[in-house]
C-alpha positions as CSV (number, residue, x, y, z in Angstrom):
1,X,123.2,195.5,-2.1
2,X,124.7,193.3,-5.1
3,X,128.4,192.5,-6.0
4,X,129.8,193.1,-9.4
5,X,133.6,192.0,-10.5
6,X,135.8,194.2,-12.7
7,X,138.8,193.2,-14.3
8,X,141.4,196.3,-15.7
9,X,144.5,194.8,-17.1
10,X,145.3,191.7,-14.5
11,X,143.6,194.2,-11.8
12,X,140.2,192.4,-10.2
13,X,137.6,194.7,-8.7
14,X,135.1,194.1,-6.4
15,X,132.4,196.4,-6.1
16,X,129.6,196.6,-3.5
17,X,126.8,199.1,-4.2
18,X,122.7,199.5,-4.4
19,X,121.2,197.0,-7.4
20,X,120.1,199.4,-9.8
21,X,123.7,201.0,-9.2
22,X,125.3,197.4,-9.7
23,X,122.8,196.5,-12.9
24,X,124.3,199.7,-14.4
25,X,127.8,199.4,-13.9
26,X,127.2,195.4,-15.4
27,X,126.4,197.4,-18.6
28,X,128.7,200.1,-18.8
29,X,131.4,198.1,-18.1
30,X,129.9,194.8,-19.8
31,X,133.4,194.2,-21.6
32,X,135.1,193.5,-18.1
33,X,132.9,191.9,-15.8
34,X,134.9,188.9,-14.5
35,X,133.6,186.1,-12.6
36,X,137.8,184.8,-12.5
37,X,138.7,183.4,-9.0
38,X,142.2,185.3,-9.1
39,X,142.7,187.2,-5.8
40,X,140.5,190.2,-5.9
41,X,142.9,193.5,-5.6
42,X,141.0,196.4,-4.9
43,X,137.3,196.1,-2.9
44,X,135.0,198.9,-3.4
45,X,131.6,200.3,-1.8
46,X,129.6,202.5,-3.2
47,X,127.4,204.7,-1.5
48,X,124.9,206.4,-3.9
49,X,122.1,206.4,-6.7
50,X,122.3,205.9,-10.4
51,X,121.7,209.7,-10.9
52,X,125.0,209.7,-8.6
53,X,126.7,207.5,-11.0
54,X,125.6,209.4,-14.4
55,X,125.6,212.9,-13.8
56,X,127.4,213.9,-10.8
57,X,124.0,215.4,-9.6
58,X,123.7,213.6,-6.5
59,X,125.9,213.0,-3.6
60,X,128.0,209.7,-4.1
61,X,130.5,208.1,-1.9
62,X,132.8,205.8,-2.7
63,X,135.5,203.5,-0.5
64,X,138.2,201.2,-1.0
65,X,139.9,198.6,0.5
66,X,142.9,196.2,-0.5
67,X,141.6,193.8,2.2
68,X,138.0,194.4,2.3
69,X,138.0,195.4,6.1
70,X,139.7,198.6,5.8
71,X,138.1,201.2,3.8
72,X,139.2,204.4,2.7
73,X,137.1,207.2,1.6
74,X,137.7,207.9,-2.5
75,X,138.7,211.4,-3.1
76,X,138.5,211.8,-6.5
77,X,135.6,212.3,-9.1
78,X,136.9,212.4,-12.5
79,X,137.0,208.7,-13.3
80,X,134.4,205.9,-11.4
81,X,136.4,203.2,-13.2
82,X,139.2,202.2,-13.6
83,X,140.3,203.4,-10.2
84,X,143.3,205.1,-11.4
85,X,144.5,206.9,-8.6
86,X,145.0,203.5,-6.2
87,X,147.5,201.3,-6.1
88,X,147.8,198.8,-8.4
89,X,146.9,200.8,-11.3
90,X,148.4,204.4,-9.9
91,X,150.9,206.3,-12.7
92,X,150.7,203.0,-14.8
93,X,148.9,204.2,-17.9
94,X,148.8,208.0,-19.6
95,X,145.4,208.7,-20.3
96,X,144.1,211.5,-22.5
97,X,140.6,212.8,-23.0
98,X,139.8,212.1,-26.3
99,X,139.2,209.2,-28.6
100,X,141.3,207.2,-30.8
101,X,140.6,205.2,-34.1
102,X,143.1,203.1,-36.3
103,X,143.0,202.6,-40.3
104,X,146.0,200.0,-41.8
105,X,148.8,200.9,-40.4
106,X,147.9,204.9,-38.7
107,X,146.3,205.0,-35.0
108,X,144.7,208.8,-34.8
109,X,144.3,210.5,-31.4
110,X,141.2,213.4,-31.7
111,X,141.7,215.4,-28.5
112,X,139.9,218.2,-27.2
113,X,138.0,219.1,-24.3
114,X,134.4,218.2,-24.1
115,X,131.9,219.8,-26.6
116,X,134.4,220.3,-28.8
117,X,133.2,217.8,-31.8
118,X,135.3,214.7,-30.7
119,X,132.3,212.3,-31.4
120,X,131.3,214.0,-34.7
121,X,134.8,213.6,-36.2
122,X,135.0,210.2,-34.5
123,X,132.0,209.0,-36.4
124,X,132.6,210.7,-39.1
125,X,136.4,208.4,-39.6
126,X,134.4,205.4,-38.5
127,X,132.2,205.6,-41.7
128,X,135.6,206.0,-43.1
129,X,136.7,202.3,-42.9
130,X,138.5,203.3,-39.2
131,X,138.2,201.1,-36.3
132,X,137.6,202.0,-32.6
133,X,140.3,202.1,-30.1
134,X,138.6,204.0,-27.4
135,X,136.1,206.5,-26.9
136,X,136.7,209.6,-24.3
137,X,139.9,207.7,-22.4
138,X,143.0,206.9,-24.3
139,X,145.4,204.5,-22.2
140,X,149.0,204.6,-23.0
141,X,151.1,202.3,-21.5
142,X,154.8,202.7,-20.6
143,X,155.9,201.9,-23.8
144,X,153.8,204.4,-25.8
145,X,151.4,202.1,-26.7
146,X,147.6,202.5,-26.9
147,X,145.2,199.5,-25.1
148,X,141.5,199.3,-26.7
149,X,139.1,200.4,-23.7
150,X,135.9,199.6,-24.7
151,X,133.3,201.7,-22.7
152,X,130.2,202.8,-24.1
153,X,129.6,205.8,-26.1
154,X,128.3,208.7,-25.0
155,X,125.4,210.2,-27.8
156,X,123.5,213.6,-27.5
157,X,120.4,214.2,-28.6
158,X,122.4,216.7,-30.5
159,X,123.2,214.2,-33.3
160,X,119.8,213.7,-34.5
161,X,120.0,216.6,-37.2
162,X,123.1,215.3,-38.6
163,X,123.3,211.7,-37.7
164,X,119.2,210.9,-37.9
165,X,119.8,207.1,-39.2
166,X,122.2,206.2,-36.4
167,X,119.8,208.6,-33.6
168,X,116.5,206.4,-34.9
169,X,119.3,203.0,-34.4
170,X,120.2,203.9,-31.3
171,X,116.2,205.0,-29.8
172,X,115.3,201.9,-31.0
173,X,118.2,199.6,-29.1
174,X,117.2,197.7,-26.1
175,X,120.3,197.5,-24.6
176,X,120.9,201.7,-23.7
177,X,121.3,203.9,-20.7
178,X,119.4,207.4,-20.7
179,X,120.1,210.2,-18.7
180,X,119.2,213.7,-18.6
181,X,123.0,214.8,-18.5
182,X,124.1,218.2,-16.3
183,X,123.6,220.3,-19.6
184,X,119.9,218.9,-19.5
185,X,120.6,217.3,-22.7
186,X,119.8,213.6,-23.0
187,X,122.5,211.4,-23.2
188,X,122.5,208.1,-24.6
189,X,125.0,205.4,-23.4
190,X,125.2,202.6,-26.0
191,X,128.3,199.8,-26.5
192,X,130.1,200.4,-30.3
193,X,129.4,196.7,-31.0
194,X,125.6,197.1,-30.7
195,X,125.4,199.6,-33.6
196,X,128.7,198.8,-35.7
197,X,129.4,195.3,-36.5
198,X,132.8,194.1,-36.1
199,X,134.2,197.9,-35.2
200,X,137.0,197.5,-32.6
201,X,140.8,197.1,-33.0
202,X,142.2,195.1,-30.5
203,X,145.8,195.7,-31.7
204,X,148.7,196.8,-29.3
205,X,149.6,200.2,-31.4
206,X,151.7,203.0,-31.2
207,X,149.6,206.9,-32.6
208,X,151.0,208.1,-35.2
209,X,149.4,211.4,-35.4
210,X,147.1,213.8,-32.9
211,X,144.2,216.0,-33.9
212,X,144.0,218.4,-30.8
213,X,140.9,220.4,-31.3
214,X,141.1,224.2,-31.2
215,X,138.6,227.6,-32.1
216,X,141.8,228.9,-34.4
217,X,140.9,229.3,-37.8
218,X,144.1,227.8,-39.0
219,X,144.5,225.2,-40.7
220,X,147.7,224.0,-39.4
221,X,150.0,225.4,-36.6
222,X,153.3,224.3,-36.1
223,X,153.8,224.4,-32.5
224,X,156.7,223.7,-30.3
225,X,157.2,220.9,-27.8
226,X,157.1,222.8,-25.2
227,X,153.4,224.1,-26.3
228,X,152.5,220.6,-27.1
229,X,153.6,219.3,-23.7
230,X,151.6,221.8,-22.2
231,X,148.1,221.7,-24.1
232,X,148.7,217.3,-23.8
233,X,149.6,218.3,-20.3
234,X,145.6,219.7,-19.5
235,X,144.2,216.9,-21.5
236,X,145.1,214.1,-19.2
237,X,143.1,212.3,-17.2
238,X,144.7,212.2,-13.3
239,X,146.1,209.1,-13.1
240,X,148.3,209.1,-10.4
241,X,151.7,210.3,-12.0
242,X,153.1,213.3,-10.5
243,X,153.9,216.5,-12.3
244,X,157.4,216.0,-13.3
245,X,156.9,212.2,-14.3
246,X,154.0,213.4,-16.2
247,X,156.5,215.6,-18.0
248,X,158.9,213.5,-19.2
249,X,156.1,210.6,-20.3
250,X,154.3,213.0,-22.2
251,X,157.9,214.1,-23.9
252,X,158.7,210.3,-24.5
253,X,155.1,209.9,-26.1
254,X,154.6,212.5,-28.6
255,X,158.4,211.5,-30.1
256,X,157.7,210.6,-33.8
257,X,154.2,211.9,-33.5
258,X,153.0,214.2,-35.8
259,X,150.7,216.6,-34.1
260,X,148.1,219.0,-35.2
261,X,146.2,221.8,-33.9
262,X,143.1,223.0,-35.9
263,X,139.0,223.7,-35.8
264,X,136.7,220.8,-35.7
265,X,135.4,221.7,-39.1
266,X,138.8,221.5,-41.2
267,X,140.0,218.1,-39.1
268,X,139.7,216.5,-42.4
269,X,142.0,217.9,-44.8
270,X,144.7,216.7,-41.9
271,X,143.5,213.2,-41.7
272,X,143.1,210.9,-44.5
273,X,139.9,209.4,-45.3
């Protein structure tokens, strides 16, 4: 067993779990690992493989403690880290499933549920002279504002007919996770900054305008707010804020937002390049 440190926000993490598990988690979460001597808020053991940790294909069991002694049995599976769903980080931030870029003075929000092109259009706006906020989780904050989370992204073999430069970049990267993912694709995690040289903004910013990704042919639909609520409603993360809460944050986010619904293929003519 080895001991890795986390730090979320002013949140430290302790985790306790198998060394190849630990040596893992040191990558993925690279950007965060703390050797601060700040009290330590949330103690965690894991209980499981890599496999566990990648592709939900084995049994894993996690626990946490706020005192290290007494640990309760994690109940959740859609987020490892950061452990939204326990106190001190429960119902602080909104997060969405998606991934969100800035350019000058517009911070774009592509959402959609997975397999719906996110990463495509993502790098696509990246070649486009955008910067990366965050891939797959978007953190809003109380006051509407977007924090950079900078996890690793997730590449399919998929992209190799239309991405083959950056496919032969990232095979040839030392510093990658593989996995054979549950679709039996493989799946290649690998940090922005390894491939992309000076590719993250670190800016405090509020979005000014959400793709959400949709089969419709449209163009453009003009929905209401309370349609918008509820497709922003099934693309959050569960972060600990009850329904009703959850509500009136989501109403308090999208004001001023401009918001779109429209197929992968035509996301383009809605953002500019």
């Amino acid at each position: 067993m080895e001991i890795v440190k986390i730090q979320f926000d002013e949140v430290i993490m302790e985790v306790e779990a198998d060394i190849s598990v630990c040596e893992n988690l040191k990558f993925i979460y690279r950007n965060y690992i703390t050797s601060s001597p700040n009290d330590i808020s949330i103690y965690f053991r894991i209980d499981g493989s890599v496999e566990a940790i990648l592709t939900n294909r084995d049994i894993i069991h996690i626990y946490y403690s706020y005192n290290g002694v007494d640990y309760k049995k994690w109940k959740y599976s859609d987020t490892i880290f950061p452990p939204l769903l326990v106190e001190p980080l429960k119902g602080r931030y909104l997060v969405l499933h998606g991934c969100c870029v800035a350019k000058n003075s517009s911070t774009v929000a592509i959402l959609g549920k997975s397999m719906t092109g996110k990463t495509k259009i993502m790098l696509h706006l990246l070649k486009n002279g955008y910067k990366l906020i965050s891939d797959d989780l978007i953190f809003v904050d109380k006051n509407n504002l977007v924090h950079a989370y900078k996890k690793p992204l997730g590449f399919r073999t998929l992209i190799a007919n239309e991405y083959p430069e950056l496919y032969d970049r990232i095979l040839n990267l030392e510093n990658k996770i593989a996995f054979r993912s549950y679709l039996n694709f493989t799946t290649y995690l690998v940090h922005a900054d390894d491939l992309f040289d000076d590719i993250y903004d670190e800016n405090l910013s509020k979005i000014s305008k959400i793709v959400i990704l949709s089969e419709e042919e449209n163009d453009k639909m003009d929905i209401g707010i309370l349609d918008n609520i509820y497709k922003l409603k099934g693309l959050c993360c569960n972060s600990g804020i009850d329904s009703q809460e959850l509500v009136m944050r989501l109403i308090s986010f999208i004001n001023g937002i401009e918001i779109i619904k429209c197929a992968p293929e035509i996301v383009f003519k809605n953002i500019s390049v």
